[in-house]
PDB file with SEQRES, HELIX, SHEET and CRYST1 records, atoms N, CA, C and O in Angstrom:
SEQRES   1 A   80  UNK UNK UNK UNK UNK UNK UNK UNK UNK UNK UNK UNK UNK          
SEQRES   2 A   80  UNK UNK UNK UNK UNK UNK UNK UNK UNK UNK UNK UNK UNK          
SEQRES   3 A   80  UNK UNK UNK UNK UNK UNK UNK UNK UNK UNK UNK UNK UNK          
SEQRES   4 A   80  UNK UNK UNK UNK UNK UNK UNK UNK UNK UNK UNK UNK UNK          
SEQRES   5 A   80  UNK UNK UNK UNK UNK UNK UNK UNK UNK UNK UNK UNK UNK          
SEQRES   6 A   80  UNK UNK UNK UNK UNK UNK UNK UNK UNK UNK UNK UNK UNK          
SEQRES   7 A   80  UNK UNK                                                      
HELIX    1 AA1 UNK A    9  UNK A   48  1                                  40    
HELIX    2 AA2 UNK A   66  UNK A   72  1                                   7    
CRYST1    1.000    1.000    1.000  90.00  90.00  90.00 P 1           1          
ATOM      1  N   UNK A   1      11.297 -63.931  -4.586  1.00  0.00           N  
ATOM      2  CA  UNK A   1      12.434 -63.145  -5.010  1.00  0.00           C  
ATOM      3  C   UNK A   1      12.546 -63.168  -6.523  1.00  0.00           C  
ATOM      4  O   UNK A   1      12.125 -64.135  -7.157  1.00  0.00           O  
ATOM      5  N   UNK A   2      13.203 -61.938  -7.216  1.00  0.00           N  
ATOM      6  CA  UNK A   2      13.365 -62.045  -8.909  1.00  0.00           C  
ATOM      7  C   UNK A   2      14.683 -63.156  -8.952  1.00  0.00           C  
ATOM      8  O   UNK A   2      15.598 -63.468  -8.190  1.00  0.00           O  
ATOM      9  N   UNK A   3      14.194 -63.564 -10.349  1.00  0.00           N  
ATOM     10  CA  UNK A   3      15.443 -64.302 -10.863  1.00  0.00           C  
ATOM     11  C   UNK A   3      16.663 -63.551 -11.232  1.00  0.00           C  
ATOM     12  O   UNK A   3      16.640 -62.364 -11.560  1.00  0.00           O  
ATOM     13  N   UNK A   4      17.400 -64.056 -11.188  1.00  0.00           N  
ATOM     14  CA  UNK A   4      18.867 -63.430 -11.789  1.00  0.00           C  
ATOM     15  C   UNK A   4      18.981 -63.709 -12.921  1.00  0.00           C  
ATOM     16  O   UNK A   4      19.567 -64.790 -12.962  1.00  0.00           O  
ATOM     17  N   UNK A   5      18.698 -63.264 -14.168  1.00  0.00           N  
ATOM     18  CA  UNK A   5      18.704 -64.043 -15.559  1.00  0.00           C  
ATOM     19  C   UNK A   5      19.739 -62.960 -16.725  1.00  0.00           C  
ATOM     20  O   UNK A   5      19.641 -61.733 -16.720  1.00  0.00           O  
ATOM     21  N   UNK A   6      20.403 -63.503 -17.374  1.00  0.00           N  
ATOM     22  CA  UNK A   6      21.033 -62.676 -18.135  1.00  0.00           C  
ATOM     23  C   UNK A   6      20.533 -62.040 -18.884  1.00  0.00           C  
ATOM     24  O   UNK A   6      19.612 -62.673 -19.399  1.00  0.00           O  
ATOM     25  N   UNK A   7      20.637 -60.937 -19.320  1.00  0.00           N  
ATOM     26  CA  UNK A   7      20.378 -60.048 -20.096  1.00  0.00           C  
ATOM     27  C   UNK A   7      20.577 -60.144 -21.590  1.00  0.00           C  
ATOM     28  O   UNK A   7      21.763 -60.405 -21.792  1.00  0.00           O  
ATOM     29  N   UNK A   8      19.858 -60.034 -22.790  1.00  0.00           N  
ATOM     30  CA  UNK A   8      19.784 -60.323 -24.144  1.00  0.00           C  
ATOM     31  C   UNK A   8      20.803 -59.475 -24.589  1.00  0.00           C  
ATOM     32  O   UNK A   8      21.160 -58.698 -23.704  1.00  0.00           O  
ATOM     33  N   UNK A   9      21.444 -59.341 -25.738  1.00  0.00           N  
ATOM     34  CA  UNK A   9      22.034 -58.674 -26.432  1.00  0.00           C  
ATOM     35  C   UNK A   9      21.842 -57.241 -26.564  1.00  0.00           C  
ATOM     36  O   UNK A   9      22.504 -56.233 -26.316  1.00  0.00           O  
ATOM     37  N   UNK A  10      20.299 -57.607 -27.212  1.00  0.00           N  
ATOM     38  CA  UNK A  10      19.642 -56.233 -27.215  1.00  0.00           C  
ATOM     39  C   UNK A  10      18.987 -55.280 -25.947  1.00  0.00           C  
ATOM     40  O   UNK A  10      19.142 -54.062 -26.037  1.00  0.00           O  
ATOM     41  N   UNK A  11      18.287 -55.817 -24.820  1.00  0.00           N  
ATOM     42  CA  UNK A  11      18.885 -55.396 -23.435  1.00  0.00           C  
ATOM     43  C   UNK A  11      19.740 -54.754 -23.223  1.00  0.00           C  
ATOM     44  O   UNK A  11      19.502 -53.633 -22.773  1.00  0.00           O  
ATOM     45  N   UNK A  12      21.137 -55.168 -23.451  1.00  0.00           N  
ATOM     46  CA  UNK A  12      22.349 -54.220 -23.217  1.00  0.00           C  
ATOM     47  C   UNK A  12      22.588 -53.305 -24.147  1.00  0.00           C  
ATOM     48  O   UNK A  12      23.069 -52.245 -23.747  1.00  0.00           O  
ATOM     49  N   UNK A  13      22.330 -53.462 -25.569  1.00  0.00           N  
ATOM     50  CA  UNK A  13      21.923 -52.637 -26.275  1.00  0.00           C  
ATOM     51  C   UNK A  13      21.217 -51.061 -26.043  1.00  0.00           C  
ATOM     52  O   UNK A  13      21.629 -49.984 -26.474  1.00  0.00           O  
ATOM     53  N   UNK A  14      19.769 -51.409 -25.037  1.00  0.00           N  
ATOM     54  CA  UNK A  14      18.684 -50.692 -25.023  1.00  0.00           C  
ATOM     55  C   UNK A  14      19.660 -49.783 -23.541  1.00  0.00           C  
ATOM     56  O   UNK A  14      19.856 -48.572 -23.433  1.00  0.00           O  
ATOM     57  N   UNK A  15      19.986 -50.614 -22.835  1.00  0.00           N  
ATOM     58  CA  UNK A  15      20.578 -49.899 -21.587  1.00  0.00           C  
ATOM     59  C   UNK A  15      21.425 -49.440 -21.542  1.00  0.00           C  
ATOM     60  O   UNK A  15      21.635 -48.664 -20.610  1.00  0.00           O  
ATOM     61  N   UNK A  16      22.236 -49.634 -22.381  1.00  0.00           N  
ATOM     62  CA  UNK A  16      23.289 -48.551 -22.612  1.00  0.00           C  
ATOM     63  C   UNK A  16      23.153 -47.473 -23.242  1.00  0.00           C  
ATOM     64  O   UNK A  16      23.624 -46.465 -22.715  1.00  0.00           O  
ATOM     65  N   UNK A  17      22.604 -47.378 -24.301  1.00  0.00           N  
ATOM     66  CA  UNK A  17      21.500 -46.502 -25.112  1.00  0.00           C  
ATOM     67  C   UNK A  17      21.092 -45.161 -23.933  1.00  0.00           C  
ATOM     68  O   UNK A  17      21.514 -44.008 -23.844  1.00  0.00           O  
ATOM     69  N   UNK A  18      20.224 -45.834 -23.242  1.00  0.00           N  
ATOM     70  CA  UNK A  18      19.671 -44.831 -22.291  1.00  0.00           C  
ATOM     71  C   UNK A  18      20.531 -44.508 -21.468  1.00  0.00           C  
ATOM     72  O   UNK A  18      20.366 -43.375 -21.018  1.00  0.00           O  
ATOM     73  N   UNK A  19      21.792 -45.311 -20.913  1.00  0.00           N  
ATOM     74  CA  UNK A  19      22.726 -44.404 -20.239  1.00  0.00           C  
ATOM     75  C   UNK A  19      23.423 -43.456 -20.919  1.00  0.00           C  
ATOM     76  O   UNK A  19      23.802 -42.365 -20.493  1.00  0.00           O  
ATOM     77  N   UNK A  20      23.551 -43.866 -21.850  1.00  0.00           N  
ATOM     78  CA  UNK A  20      24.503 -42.549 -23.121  1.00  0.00           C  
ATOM     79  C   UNK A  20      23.735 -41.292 -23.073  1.00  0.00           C  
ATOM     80  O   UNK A  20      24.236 -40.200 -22.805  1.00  0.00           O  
ATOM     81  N   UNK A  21      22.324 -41.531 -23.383  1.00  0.00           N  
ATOM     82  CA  UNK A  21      21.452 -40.363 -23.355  1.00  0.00           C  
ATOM     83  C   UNK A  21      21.404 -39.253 -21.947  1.00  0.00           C  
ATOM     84  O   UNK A  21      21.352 -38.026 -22.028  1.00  0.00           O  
ATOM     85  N   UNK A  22      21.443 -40.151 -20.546  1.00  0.00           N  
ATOM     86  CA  UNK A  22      21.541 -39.784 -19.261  1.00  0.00           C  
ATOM     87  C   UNK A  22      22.939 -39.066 -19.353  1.00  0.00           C  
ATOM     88  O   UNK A  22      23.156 -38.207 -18.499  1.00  0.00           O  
ATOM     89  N   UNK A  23      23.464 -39.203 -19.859  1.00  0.00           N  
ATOM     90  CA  UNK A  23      25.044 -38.530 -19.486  1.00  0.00           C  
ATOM     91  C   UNK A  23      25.009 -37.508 -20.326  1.00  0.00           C  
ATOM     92  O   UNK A  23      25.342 -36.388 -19.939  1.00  0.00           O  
ATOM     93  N   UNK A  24      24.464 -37.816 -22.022  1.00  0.00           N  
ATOM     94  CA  UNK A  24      24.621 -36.114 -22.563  1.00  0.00           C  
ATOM     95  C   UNK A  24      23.624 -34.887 -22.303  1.00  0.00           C  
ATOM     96  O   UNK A  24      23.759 -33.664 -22.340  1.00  0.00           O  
ATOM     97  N   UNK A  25      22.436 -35.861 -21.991  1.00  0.00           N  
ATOM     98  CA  UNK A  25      21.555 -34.937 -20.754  1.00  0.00           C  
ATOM     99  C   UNK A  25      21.782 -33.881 -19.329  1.00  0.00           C  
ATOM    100  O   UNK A  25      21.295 -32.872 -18.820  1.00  0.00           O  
ATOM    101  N   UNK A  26      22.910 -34.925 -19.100  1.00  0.00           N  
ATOM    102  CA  UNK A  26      23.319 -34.624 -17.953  1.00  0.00           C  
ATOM    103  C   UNK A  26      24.854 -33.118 -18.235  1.00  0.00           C  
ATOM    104  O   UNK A  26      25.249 -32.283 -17.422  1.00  0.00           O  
ATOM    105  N   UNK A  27      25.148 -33.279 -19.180  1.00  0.00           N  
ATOM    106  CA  UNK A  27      26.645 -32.753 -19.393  1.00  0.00           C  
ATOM    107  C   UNK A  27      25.584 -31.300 -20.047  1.00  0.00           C  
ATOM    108  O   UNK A  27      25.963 -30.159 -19.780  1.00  0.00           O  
ATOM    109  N   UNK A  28      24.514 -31.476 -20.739  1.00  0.00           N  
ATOM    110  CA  UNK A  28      24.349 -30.427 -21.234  1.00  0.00           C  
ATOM    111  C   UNK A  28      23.598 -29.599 -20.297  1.00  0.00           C  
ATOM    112  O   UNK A  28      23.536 -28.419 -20.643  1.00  0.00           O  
ATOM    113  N   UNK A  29      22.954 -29.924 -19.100  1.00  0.00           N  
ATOM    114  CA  UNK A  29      22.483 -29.346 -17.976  1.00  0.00           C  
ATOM    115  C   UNK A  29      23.597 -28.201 -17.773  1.00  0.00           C  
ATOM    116  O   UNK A  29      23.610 -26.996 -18.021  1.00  0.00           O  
ATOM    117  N   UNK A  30      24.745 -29.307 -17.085  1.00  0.00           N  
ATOM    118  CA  UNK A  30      25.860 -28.618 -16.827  1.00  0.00           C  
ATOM    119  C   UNK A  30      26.204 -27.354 -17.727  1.00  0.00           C  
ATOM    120  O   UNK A  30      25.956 -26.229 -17.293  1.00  0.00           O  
ATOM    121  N   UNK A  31      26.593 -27.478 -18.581  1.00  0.00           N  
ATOM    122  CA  UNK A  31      27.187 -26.623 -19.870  1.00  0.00           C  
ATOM    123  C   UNK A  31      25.786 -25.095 -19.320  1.00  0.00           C  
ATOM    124  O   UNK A  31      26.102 -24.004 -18.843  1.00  0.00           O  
ATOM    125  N   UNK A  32      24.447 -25.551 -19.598  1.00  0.00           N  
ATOM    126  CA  UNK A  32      23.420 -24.932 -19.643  1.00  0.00           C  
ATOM    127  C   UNK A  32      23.790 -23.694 -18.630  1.00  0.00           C  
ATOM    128  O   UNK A  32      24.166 -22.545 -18.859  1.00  0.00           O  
ATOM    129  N   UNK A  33      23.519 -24.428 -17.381  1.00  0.00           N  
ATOM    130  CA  UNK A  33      23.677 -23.755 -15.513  1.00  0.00           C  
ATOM    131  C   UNK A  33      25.262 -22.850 -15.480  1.00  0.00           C  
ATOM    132  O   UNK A  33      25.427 -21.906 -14.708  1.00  0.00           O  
ATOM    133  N   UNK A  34      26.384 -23.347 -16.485  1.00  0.00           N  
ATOM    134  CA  UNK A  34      27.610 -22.632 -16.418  1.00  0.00           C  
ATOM    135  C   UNK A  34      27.364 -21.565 -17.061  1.00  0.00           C  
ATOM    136  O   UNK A  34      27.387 -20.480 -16.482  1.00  0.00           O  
ATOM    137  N   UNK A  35      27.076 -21.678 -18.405  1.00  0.00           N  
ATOM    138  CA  UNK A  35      26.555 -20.030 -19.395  1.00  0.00           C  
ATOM    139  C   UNK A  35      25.487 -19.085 -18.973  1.00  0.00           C  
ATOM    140  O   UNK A  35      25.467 -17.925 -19.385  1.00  0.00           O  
ATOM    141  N   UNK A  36      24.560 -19.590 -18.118  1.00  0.00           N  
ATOM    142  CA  UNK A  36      23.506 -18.733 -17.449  1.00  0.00           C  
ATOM    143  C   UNK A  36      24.448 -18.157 -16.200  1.00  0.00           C  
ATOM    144  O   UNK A  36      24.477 -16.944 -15.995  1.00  0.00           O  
ATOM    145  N   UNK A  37      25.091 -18.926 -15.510  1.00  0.00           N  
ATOM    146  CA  UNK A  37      25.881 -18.078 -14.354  1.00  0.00           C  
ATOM    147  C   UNK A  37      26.562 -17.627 -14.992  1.00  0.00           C  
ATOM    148  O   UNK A  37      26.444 -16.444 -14.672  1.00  0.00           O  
ATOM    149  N   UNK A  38      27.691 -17.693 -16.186  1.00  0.00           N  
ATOM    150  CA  UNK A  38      28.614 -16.391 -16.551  1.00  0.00           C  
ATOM    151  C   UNK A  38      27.883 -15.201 -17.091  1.00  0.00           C  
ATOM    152  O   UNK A  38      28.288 -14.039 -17.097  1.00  0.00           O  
ATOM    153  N   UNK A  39      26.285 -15.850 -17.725  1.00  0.00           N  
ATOM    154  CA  UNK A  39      25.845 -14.675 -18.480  1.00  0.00           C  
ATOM    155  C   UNK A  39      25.638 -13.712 -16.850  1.00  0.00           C  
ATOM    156  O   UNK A  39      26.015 -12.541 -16.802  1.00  0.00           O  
ATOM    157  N   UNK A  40      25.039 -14.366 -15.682  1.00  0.00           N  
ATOM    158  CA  UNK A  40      24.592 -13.538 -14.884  1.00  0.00           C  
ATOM    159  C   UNK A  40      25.553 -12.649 -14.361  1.00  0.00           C  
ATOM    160  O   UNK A  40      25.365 -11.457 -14.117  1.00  0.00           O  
ATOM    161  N   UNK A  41      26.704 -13.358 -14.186  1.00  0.00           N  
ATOM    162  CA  UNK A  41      27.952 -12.681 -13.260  1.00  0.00           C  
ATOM    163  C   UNK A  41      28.437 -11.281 -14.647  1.00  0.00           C  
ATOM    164  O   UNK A  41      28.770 -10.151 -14.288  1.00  0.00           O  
ATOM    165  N   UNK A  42      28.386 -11.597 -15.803  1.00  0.00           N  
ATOM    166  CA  UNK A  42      28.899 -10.533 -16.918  1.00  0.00           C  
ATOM    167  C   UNK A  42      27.438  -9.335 -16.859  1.00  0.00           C  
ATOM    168  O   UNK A  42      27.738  -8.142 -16.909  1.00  0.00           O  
ATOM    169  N   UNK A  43      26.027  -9.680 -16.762  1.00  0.00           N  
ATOM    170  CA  UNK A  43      25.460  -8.537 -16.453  1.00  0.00           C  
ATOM    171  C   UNK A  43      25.547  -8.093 -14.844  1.00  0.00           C  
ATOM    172  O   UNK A  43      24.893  -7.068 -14.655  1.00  0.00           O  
ATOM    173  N   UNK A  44      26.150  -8.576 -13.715  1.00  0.00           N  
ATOM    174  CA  UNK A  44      26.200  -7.874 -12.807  1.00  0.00           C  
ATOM    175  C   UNK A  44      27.393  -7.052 -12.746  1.00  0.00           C  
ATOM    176  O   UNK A  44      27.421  -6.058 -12.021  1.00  0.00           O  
ATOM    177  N   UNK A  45      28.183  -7.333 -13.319  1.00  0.00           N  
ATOM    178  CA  UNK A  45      29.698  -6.545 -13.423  1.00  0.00           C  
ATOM    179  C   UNK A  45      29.385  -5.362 -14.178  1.00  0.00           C  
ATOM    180  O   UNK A  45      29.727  -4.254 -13.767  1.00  0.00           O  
ATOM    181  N   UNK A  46      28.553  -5.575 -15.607  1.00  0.00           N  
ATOM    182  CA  UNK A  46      28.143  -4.313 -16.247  1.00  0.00           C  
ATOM    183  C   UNK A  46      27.362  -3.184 -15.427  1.00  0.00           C  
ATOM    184  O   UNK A  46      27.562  -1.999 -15.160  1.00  0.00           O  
ATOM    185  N   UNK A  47      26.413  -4.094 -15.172  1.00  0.00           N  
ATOM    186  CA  UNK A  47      25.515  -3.302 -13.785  1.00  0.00           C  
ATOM    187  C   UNK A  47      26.535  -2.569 -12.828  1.00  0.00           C  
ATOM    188  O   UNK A  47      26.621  -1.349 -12.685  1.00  0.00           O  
ATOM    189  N   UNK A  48      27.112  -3.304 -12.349  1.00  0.00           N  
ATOM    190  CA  UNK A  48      28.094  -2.416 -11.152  1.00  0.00           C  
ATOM    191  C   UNK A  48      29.134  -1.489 -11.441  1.00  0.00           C  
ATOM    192  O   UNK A  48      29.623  -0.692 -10.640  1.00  0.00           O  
ATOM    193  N   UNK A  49      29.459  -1.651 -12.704  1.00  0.00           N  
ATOM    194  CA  UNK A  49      30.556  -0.679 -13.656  1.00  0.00           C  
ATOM    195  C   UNK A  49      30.409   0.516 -14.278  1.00  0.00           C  
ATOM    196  O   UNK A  49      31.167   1.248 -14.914  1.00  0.00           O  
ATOM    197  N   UNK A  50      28.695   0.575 -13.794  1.00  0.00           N  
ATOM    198  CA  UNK A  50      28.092   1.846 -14.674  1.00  0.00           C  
ATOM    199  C   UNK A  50      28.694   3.296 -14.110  1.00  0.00           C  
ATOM    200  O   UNK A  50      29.039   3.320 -12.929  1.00  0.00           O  
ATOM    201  N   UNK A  51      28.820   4.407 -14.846  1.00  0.00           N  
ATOM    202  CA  UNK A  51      29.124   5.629 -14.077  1.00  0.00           C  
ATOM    203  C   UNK A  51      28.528   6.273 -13.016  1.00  0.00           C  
ATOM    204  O   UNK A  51      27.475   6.762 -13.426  1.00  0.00           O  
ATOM    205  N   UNK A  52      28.698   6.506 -11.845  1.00  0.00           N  
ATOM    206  CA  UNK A  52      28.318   6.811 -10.892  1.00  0.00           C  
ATOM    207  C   UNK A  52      27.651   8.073 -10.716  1.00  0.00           C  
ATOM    208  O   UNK A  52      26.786   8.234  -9.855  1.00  0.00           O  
ATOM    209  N   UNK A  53      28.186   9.338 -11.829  1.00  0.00           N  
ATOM    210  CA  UNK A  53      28.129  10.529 -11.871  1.00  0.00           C  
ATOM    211  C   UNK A  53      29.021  10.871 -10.699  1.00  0.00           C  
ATOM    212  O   UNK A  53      30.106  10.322 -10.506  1.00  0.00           O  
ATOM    213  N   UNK A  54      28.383  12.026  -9.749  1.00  0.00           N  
ATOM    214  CA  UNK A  54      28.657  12.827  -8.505  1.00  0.00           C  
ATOM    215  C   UNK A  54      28.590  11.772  -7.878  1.00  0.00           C  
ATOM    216  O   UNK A  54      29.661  11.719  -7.273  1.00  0.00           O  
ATOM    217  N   UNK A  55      27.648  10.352  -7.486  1.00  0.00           N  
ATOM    218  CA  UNK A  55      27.631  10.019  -6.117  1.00  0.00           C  
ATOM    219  C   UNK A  55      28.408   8.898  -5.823  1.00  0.00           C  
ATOM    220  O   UNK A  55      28.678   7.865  -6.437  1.00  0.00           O  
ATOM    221  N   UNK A  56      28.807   9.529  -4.322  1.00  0.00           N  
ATOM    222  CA  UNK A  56      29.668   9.467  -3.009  1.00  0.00           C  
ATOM    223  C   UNK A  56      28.803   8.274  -2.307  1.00  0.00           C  
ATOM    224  O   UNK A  56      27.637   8.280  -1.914  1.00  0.00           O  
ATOM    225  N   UNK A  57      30.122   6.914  -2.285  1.00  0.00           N  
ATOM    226  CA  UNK A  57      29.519   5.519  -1.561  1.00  0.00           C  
ATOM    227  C   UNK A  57      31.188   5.233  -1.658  1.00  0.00           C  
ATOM    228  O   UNK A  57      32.053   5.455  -2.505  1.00  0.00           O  
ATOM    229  N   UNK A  58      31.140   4.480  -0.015  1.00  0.00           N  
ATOM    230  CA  UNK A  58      31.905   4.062   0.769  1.00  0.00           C  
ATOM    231  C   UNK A  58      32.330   2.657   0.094  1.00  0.00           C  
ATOM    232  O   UNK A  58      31.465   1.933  -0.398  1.00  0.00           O  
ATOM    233  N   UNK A  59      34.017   2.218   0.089  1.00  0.00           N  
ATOM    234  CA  UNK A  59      34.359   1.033  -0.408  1.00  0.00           C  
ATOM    235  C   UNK A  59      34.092  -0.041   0.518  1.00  0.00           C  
ATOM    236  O   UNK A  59      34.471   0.321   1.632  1.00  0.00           O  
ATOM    237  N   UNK A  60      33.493  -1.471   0.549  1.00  0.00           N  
ATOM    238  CA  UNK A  60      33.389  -1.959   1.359  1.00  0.00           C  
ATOM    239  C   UNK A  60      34.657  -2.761   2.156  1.00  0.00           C  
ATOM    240  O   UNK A  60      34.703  -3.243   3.287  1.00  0.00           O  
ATOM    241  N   UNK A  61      35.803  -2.681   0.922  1.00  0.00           N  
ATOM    242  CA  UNK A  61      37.019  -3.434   1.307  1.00  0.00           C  
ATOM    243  C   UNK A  61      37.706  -2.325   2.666  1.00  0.00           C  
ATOM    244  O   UNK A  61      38.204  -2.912   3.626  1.00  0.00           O  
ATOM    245  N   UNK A  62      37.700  -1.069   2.673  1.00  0.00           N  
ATOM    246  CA  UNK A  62      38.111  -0.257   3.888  1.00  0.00           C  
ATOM    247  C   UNK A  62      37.921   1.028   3.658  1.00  0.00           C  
ATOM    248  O   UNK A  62      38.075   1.320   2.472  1.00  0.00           O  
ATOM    249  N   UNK A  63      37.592   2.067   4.484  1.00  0.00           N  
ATOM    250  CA  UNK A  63      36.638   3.091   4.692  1.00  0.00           C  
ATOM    251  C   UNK A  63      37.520   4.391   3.650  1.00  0.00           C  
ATOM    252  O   UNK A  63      37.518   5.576   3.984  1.00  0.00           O  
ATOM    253  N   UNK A  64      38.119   3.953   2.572  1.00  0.00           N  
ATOM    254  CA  UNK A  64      38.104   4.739   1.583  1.00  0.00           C  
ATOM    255  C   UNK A  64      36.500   5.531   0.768  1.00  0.00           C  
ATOM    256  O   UNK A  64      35.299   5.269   0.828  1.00  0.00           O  
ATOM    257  N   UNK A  65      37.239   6.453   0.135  1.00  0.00           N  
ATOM    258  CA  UNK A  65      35.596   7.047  -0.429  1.00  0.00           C  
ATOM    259  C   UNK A  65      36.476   5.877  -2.092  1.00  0.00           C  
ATOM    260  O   UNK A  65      37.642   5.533  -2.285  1.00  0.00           O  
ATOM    261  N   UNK A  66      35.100   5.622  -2.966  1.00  0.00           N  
ATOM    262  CA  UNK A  66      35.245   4.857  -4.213  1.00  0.00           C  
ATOM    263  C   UNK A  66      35.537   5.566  -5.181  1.00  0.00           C  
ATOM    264  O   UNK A  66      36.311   5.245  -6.083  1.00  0.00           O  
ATOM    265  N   UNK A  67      34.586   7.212  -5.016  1.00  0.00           N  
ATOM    266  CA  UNK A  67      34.715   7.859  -6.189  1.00  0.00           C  
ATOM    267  C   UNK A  67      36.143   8.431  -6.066  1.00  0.00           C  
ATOM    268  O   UNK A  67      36.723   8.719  -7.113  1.00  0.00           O  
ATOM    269  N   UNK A  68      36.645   8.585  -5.105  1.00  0.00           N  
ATOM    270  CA  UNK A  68      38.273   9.373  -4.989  1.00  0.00           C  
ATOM    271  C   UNK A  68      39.311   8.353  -5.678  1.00  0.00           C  
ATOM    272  O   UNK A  68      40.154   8.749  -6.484  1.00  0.00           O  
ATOM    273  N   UNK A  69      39.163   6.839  -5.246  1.00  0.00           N  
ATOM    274  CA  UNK A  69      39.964   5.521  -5.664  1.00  0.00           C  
ATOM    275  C   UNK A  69      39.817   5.902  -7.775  1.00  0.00           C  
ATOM    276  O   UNK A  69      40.751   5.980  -8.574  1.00  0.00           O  
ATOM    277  N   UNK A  70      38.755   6.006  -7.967  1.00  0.00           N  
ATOM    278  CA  UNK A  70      38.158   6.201  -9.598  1.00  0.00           C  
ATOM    279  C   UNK A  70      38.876   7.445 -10.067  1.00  0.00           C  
ATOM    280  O   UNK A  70      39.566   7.373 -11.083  1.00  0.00           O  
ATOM    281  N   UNK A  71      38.731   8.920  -9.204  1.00  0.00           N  
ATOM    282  CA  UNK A  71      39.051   9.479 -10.197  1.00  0.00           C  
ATOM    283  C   UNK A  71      40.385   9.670  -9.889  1.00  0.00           C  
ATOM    284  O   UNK A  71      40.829  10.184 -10.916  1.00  0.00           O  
ATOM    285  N   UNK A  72      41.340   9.564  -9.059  1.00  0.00           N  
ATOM    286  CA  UNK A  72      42.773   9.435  -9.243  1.00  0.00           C  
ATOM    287  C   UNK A  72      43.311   8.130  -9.646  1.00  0.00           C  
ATOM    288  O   UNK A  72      44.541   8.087  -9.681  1.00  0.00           O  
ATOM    289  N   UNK A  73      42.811   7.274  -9.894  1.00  0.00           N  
ATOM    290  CA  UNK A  73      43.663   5.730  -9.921  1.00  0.00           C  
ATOM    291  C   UNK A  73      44.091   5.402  -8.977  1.00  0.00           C  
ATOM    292  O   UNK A  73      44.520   4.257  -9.115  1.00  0.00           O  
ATOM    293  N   UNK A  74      44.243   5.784  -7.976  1.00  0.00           N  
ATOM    294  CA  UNK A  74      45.202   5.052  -6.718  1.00  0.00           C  
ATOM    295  C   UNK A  74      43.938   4.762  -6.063  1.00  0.00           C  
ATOM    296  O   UNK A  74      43.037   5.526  -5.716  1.00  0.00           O  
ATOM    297  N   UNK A  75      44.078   3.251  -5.944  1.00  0.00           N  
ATOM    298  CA  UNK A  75      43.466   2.157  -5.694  1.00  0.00           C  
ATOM    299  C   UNK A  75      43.856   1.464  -3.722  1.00  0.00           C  
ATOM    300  O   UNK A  75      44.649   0.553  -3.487  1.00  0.00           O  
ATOM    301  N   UNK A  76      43.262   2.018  -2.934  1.00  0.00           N  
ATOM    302  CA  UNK A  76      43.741   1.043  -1.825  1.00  0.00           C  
ATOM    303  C   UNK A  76      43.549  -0.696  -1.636  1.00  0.00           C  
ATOM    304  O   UNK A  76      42.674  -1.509  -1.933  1.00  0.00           O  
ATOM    305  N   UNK A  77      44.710  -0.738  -1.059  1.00  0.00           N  
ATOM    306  CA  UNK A  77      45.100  -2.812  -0.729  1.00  0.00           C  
ATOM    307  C   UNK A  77      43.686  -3.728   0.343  1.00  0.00           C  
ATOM    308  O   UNK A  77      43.641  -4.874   0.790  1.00  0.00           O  
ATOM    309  N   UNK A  78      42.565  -2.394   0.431  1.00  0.00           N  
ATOM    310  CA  UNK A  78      41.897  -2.969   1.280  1.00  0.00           C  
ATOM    311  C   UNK A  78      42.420  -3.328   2.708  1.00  0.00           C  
ATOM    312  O   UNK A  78      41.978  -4.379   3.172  1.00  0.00           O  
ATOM    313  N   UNK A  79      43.350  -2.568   3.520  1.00  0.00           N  
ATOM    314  CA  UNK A  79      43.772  -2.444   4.706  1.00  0.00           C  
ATOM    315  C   UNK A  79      44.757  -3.385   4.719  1.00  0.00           C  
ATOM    316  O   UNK A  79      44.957  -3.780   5.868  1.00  0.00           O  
ATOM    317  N   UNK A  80      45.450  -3.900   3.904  1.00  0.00           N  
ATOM    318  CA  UNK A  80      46.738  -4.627   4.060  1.00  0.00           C  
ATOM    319  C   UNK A  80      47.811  -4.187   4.358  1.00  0.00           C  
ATOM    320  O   UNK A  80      48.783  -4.936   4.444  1.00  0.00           O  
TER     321      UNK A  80                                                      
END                                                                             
């Protein structure tokens, strides 16, 4: 079996060190994976916001037409 022996100064030094590093590693992952999903979700909204022209597609919230909701403003509750 290993010994149980205390750890040097510098040991705790070195290991804490590398946990500090593990955590801003870790936080900047995070940060990373959040700005790539808003960037993605802000080009799919652009994508989906584009002008339609003439064409005629069904709302999926309830069997309104989309382009009629667009060009009058009156917006249905989605069958509420």
């Amino acid at each position: 079996m290993a010994e149980n022996k205390e750890m040097t100064a510098e040991e705790k030094a070195l290991l804490q060190a590398k946990h500090r590093q593990e955590e801003v590693e870790a936080r900047n992952r995070v940060r990373e994976r959040k700005a790539r999903t808003r960037r993605l979700i802000q080009e799919g909204a652009l994508t989906h916001h584009r002008p339609l022209g003439r064409r005629w597609y069904s709302s999926l919230r309830s069997g309104t037409c989309a382009l009629h909701e667009m060009s009058t403003g009156h917006f249905s509750r989605g069958g509420r």
